[in-house]
Every structure is written in C-alpha cells, then in structure tokens.
PDB file with one MODEL, atoms N, CA, C and O in Angstrom:
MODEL        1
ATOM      1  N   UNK A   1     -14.517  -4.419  36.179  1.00  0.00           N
ATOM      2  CA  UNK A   1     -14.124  -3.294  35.351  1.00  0.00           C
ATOM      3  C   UNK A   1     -15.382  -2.530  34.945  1.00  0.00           C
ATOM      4  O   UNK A   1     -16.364  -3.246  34.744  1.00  0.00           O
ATOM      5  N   UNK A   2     -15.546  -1.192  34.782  1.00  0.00           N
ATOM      6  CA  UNK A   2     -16.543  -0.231  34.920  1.00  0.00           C
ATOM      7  C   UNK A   2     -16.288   0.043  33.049  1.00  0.00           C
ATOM      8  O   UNK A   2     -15.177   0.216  32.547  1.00  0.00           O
ATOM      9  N   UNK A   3     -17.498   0.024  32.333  1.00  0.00           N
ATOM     10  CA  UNK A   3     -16.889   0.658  31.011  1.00  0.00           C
ATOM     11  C   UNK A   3     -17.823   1.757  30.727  1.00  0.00           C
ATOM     12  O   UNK A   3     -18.998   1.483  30.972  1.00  0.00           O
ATOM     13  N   UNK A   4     -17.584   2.945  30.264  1.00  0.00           N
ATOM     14  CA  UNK A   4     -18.680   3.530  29.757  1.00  0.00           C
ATOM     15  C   UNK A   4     -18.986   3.726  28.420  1.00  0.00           C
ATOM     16  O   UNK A   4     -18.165   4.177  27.621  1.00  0.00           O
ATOM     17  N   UNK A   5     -20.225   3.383  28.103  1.00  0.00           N
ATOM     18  CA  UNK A   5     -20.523   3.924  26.576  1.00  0.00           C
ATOM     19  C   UNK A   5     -21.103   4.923  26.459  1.00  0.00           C
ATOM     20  O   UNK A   5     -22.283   5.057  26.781  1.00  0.00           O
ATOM     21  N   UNK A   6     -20.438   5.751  26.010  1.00  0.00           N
ATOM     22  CA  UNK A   6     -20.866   7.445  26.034  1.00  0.00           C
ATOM     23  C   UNK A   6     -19.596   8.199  25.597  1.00  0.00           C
ATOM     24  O   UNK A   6     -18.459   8.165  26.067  1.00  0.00           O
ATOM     25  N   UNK A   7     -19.944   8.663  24.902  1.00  0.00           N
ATOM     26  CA  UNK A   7     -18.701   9.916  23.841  1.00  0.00           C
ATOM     27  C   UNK A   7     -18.830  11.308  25.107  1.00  0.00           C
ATOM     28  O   UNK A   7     -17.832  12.007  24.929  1.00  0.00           O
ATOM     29  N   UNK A   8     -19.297  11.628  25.733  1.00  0.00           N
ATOM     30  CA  UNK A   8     -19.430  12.518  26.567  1.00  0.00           C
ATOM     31  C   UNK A   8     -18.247  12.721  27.500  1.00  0.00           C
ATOM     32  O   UNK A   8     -18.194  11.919  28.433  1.00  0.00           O
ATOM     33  N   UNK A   9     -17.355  13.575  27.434  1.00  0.00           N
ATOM     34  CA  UNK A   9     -16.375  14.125  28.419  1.00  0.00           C
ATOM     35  C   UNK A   9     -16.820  14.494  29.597  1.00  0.00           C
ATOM     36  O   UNK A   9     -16.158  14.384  30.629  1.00  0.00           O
ATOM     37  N   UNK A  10     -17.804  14.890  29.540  1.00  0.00           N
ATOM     38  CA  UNK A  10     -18.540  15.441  30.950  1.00  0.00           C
ATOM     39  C   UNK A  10     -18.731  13.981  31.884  1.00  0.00           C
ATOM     40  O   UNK A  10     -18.309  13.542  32.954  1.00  0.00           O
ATOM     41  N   UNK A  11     -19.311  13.694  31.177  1.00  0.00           N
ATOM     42  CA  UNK A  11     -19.650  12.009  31.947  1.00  0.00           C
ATOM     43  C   UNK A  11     -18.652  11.391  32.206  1.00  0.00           C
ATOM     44  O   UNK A  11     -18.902  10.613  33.127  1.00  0.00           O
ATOM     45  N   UNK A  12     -17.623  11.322  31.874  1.00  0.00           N
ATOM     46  CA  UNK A  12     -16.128  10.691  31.925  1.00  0.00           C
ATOM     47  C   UNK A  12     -15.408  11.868  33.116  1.00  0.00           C
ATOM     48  O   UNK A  12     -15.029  11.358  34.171  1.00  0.00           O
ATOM     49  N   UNK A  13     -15.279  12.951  33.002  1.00  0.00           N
ATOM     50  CA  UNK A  13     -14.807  13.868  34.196  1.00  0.00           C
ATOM     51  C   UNK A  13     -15.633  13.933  35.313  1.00  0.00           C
ATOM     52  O   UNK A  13     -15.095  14.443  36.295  1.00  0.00           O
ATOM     53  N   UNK A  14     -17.261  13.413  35.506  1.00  0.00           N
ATOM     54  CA  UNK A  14     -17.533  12.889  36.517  1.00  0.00           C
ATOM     55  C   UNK A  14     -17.025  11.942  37.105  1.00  0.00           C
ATOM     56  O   UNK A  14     -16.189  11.998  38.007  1.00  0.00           O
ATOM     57  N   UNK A  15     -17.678  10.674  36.449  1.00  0.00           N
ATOM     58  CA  UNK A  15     -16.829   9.616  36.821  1.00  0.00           C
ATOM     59  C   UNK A  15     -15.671   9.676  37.409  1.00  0.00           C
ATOM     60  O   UNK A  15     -15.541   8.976  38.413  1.00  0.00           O
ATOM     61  N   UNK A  16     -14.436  10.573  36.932  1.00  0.00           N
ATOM     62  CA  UNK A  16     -13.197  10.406  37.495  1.00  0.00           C
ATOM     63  C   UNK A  16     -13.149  11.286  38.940  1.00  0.00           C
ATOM     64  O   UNK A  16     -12.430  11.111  39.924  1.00  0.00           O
ATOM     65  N   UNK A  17     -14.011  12.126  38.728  1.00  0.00           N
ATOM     66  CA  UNK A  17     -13.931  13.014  40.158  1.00  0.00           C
ATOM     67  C   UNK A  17     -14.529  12.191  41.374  1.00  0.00           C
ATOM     68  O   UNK A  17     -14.369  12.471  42.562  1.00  0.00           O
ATOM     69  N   UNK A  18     -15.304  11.040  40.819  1.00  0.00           N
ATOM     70  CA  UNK A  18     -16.130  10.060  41.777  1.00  0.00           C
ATOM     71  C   UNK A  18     -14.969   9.407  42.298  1.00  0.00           C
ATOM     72  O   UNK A  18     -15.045   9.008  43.460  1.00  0.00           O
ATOM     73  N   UNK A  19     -13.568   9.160  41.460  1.00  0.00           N
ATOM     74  CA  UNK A  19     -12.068   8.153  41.983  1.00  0.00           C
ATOM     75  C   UNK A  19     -12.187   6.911  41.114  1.00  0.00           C
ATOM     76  O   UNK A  19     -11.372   5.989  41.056  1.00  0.00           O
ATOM     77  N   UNK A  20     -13.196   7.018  40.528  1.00  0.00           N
ATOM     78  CA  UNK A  20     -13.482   5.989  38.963  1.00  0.00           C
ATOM     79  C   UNK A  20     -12.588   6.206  37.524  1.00  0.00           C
ATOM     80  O   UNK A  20     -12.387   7.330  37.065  1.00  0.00           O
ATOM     81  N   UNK A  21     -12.084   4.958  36.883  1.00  0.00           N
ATOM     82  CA  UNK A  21     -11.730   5.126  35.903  1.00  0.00           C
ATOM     83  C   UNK A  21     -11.702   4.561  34.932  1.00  0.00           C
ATOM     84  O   UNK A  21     -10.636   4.050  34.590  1.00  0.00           O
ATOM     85  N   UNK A  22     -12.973   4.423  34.038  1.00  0.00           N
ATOM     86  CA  UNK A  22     -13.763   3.360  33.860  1.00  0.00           C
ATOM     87  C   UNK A  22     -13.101   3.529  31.983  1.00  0.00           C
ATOM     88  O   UNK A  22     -12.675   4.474  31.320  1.00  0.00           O
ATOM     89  N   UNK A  23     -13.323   2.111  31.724  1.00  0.00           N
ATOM     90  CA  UNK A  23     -12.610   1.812  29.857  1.00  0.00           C
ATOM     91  C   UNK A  23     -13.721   2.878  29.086  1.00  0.00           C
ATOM     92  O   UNK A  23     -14.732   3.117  29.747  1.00  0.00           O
ATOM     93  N   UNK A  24     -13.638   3.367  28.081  1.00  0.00           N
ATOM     94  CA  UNK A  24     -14.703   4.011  27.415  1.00  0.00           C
ATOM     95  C   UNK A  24     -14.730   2.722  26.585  1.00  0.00           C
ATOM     96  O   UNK A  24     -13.890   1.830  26.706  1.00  0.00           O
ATOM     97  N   UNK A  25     -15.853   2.696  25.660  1.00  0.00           N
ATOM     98  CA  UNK A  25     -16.624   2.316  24.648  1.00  0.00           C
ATOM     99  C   UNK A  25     -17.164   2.616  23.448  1.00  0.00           C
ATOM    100  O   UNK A  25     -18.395   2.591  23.447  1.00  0.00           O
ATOM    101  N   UNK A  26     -16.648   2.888  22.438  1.00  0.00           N
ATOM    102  CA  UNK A  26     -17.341   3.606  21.253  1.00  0.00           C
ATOM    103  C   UNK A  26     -18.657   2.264  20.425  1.00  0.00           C
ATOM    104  O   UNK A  26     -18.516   1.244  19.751  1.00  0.00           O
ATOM    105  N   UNK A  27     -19.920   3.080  21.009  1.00  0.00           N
ATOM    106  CA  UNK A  27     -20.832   2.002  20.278  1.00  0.00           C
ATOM    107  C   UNK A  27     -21.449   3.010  19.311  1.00  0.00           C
ATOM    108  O   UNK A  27     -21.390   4.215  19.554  1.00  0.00           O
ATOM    109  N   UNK A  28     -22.115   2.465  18.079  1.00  0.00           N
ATOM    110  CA  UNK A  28     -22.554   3.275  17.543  1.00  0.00           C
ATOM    111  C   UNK A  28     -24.291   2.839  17.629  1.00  0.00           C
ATOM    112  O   UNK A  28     -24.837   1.810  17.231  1.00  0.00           O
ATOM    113  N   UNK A  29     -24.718   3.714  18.117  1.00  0.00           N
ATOM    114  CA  UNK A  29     -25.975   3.986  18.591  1.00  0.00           C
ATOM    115  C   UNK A  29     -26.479   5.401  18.400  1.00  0.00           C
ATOM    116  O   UNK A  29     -26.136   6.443  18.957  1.00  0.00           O
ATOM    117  N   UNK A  30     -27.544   5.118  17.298  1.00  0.00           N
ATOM    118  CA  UNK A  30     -28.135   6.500  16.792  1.00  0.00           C
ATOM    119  C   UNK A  30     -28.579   7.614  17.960  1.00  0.00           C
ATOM    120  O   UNK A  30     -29.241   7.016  18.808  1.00  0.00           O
ATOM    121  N   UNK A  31     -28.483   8.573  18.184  1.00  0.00           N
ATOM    122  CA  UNK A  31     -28.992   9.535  19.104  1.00  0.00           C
ATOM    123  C   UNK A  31     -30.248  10.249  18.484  1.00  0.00           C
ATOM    124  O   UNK A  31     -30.122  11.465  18.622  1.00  0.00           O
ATOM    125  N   UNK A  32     -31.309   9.940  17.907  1.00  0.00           N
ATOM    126  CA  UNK A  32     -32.522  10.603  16.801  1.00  0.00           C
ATOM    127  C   UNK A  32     -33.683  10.336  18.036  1.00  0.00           C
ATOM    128  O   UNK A  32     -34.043   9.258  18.508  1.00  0.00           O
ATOM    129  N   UNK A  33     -34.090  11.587  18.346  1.00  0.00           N
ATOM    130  CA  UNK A  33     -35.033  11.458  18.757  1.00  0.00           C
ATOM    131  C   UNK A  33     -36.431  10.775  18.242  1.00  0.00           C
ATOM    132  O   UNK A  33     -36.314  10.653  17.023  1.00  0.00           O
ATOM    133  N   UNK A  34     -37.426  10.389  18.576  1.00  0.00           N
ATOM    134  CA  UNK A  34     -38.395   9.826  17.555  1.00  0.00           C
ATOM    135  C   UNK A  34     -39.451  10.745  17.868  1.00  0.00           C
ATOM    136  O   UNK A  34     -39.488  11.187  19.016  1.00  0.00           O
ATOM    137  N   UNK A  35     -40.452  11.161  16.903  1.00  0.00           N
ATOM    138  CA  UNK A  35     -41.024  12.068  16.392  1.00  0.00           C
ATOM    139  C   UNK A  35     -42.481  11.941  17.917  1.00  0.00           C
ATOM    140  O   UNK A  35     -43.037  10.845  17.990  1.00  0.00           O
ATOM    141  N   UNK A  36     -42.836  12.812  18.728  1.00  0.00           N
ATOM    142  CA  UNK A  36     -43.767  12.871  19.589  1.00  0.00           C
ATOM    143  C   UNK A  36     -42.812  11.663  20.886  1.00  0.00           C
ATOM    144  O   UNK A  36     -43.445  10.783  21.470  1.00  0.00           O
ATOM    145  N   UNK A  37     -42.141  11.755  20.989  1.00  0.00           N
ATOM    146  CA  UNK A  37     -41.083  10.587  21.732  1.00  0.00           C
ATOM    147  C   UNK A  37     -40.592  11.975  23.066  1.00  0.00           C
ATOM    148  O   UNK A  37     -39.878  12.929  22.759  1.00  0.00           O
ATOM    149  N   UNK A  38     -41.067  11.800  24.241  1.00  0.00           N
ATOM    150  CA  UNK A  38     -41.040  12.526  25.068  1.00  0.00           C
ATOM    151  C   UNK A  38     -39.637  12.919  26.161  1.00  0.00           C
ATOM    152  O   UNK A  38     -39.468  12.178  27.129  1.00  0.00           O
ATOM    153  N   UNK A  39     -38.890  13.840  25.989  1.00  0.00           N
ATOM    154  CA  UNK A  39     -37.623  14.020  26.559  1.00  0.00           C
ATOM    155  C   UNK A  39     -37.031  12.840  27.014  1.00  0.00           C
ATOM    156  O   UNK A  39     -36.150  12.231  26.407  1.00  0.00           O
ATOM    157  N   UNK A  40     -37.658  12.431  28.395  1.00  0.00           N
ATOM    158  CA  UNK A  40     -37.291  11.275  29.152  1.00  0.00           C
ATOM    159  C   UNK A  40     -37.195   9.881  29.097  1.00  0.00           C
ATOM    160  O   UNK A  40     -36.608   8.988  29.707  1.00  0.00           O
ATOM    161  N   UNK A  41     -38.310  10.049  27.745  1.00  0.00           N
ATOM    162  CA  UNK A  41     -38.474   8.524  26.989  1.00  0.00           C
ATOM    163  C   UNK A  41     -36.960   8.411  26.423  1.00  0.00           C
ATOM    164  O   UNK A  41     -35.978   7.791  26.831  1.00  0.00           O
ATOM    165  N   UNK A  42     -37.184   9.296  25.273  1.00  0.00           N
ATOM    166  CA  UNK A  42     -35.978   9.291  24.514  1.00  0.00           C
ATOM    167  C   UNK A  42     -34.356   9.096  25.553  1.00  0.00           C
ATOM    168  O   UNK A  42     -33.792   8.022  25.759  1.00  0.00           O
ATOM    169  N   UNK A  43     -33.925  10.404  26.039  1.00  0.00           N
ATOM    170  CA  UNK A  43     -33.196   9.875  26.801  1.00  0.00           C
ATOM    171  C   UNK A  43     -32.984   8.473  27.869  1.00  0.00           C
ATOM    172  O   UNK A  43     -31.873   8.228  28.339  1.00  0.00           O
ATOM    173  N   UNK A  44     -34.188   7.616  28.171  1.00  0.00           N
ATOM    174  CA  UNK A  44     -33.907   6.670  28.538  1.00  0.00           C
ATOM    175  C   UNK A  44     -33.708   5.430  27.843  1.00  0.00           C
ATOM    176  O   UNK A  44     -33.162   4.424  28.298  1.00  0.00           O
ATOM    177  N   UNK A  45     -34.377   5.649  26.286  1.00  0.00           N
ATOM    178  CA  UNK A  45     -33.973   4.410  25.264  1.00  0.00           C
ATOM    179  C   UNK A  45     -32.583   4.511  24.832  1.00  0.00           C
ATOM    180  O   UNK A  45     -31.874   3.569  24.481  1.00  0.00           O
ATOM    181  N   UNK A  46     -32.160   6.131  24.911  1.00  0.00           N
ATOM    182  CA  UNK A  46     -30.815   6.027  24.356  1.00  0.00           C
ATOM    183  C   UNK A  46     -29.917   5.800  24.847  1.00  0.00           C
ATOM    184  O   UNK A  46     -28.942   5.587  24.126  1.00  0.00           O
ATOM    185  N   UNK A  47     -29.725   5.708  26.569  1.00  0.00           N
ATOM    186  CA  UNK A  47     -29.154   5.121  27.469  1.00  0.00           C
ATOM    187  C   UNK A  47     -29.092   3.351  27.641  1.00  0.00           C
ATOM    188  O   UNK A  47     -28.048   2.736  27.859  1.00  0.00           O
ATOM    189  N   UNK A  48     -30.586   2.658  27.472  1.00  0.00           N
ATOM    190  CA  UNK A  48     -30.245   1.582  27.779  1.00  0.00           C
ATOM    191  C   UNK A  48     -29.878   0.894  26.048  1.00  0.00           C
ATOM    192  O   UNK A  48     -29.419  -0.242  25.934  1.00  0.00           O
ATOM    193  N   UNK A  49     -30.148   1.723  24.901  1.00  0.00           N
ATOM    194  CA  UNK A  49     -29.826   1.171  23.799  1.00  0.00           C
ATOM    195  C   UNK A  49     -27.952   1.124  23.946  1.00  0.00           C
ATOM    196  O   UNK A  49     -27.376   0.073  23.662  1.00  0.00           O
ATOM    197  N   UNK A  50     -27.108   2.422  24.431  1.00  0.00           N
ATOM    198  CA  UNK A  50     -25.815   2.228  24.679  1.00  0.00           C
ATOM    199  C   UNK A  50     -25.346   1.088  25.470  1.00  0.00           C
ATOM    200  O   UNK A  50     -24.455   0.282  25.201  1.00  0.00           O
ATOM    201  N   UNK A  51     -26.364   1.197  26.841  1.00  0.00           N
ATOM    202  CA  UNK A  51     -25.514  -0.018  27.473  1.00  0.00           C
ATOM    203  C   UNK A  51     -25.526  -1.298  27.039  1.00  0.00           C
ATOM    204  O   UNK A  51     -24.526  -2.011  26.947  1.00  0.00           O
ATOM    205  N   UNK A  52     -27.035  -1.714  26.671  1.00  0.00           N
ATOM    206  CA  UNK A  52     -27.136  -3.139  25.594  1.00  0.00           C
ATOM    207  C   UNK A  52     -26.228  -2.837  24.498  1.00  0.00           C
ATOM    208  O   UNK A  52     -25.954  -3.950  24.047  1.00  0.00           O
ATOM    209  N   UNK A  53     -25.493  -1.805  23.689  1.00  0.00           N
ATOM    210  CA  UNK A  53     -24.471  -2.395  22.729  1.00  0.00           C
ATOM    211  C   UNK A  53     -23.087  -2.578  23.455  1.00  0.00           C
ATOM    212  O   UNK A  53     -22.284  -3.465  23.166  1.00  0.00           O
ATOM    213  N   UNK A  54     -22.935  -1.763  24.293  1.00  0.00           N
ATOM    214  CA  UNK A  54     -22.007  -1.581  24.984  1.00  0.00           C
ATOM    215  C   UNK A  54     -21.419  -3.096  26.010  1.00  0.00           C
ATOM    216  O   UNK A  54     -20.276  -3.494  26.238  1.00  0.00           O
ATOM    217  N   UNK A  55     -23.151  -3.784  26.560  1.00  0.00           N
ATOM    218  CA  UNK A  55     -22.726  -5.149  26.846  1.00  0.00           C
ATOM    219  C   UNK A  55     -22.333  -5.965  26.376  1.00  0.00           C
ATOM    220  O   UNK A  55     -21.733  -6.877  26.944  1.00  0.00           O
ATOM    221  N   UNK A  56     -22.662  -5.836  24.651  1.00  0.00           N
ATOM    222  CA  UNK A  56     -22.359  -6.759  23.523  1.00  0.00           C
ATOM    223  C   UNK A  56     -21.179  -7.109  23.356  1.00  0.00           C
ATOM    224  O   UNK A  56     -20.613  -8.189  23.188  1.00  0.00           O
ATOM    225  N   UNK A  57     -20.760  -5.665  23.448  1.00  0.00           N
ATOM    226  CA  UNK A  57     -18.807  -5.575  22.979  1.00  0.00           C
ATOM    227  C   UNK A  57     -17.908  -6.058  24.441  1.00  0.00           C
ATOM    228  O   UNK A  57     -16.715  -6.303  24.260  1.00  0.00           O
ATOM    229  N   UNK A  58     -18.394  -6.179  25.696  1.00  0.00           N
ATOM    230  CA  UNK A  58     -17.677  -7.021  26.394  1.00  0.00           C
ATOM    231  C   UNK A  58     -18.118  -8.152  27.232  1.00  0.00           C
ATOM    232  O   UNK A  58     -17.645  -8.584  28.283  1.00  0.00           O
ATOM    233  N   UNK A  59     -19.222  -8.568  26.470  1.00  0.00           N
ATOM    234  CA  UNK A  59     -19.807 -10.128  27.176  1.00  0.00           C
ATOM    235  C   UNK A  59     -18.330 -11.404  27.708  1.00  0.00           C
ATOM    236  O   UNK A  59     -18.362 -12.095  28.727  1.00  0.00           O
ATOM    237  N   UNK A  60     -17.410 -11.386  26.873  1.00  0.00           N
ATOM    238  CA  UNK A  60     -16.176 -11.512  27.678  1.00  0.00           C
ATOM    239  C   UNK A  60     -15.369 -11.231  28.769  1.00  0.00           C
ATOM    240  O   UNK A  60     -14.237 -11.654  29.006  1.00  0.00           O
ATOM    241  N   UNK A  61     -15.951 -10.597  29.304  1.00  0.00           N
ATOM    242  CA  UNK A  61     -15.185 -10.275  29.966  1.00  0.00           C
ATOM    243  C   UNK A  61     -16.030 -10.200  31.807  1.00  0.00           C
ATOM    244  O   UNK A  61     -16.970  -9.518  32.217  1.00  0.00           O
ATOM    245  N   UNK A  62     -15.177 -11.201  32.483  1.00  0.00           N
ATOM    246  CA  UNK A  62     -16.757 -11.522  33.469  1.00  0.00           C
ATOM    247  C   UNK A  62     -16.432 -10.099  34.727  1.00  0.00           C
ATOM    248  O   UNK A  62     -15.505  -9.370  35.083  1.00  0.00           O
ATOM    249  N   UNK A  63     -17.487 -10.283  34.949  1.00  0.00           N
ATOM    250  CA  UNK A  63     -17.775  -8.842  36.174  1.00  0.00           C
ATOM    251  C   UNK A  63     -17.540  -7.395  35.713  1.00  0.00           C
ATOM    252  O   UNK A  63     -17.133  -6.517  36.474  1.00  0.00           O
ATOM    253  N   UNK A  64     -17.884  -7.166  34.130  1.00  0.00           N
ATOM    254  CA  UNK A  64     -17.631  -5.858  33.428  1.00  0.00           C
ATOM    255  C   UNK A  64     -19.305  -5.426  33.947  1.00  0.00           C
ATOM    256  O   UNK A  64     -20.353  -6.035  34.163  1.00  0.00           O
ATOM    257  N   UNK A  65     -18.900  -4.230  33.982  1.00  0.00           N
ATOM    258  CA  UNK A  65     -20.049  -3.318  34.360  1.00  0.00           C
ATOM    259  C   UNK A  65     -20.195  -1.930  33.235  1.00  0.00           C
ATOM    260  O   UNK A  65     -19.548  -0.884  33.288  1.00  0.00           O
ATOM    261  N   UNK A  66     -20.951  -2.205  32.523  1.00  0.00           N
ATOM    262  CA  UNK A  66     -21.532  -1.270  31.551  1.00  0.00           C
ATOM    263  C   UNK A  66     -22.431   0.212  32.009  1.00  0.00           C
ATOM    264  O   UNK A  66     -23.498  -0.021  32.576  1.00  0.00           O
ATOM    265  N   UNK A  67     -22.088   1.635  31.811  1.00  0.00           N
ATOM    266  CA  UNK A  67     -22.998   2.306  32.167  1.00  0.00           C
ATOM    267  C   UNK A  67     -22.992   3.137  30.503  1.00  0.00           C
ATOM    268  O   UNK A  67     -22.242   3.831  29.816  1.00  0.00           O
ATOM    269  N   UNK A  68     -23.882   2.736  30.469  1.00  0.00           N
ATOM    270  CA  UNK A  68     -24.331   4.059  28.915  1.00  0.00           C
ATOM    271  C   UNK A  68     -25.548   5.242  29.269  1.00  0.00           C
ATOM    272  O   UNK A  68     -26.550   5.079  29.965  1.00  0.00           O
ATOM    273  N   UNK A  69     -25.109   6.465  28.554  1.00  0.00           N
ATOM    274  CA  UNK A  69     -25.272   7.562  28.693  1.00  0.00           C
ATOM    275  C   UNK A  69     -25.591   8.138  27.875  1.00  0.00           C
ATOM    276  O   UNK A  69     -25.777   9.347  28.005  1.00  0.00           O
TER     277      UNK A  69
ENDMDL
END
C-alpha cells in the first residue's frame, strides 16, 4: 500500500494520473523554513521529516510505502 504524507492536491492528482491511489496521511510536521536554510535543504528536510512521521503512523502495516512531500 502506497501512503502519502502531504496535504497537497497537486501531488495526489499526480499520483492518480500515474494509475496510483495511494491512502493520504495527515502528519503534522511544521513547514518553517530555518533562517539561512537553503531552498533545497529545506525542502528536503521537510520531505523526509513527513515521511519519517508518516512511517510512524503505519509501522503496522507490512509492505506500506510512505512518500512525503
């Protein structure tokens, strides 16, 4: 099972145009950039900070596949 953590519709209407239809996830994970914290940095902590909460909430569940965004 594919889950995504990401509030993003866009990312979810990809996904589905891919033939994917993956559980959403509501994690709460701050989106704050940090001060001199460089576009790509940021966007990549805030991605793997979603999917690490996002793994949290279904460590039950075996062969779940987490993508956070």
């Amino acid at each position: 099972m594919l889950y995504l953590a990401s509030k993003s519709p866009r990312r979810l209407e990809l996904l589905r145009q891919l033939g994917m239809d993956p559980e959403l996830l509501d994690v709460d994970v701050p989106e704050v950039r940090q001060p001199g914290e460089p576009a790509v940095d940021y966007a990549n902590r805030v991605a793997r900070e979603k999917a690490g909460a996002g793994l949290l909430a279904v460590m039950s569940s075996p062969g779940a596949l987490v993508l956070g965004a």
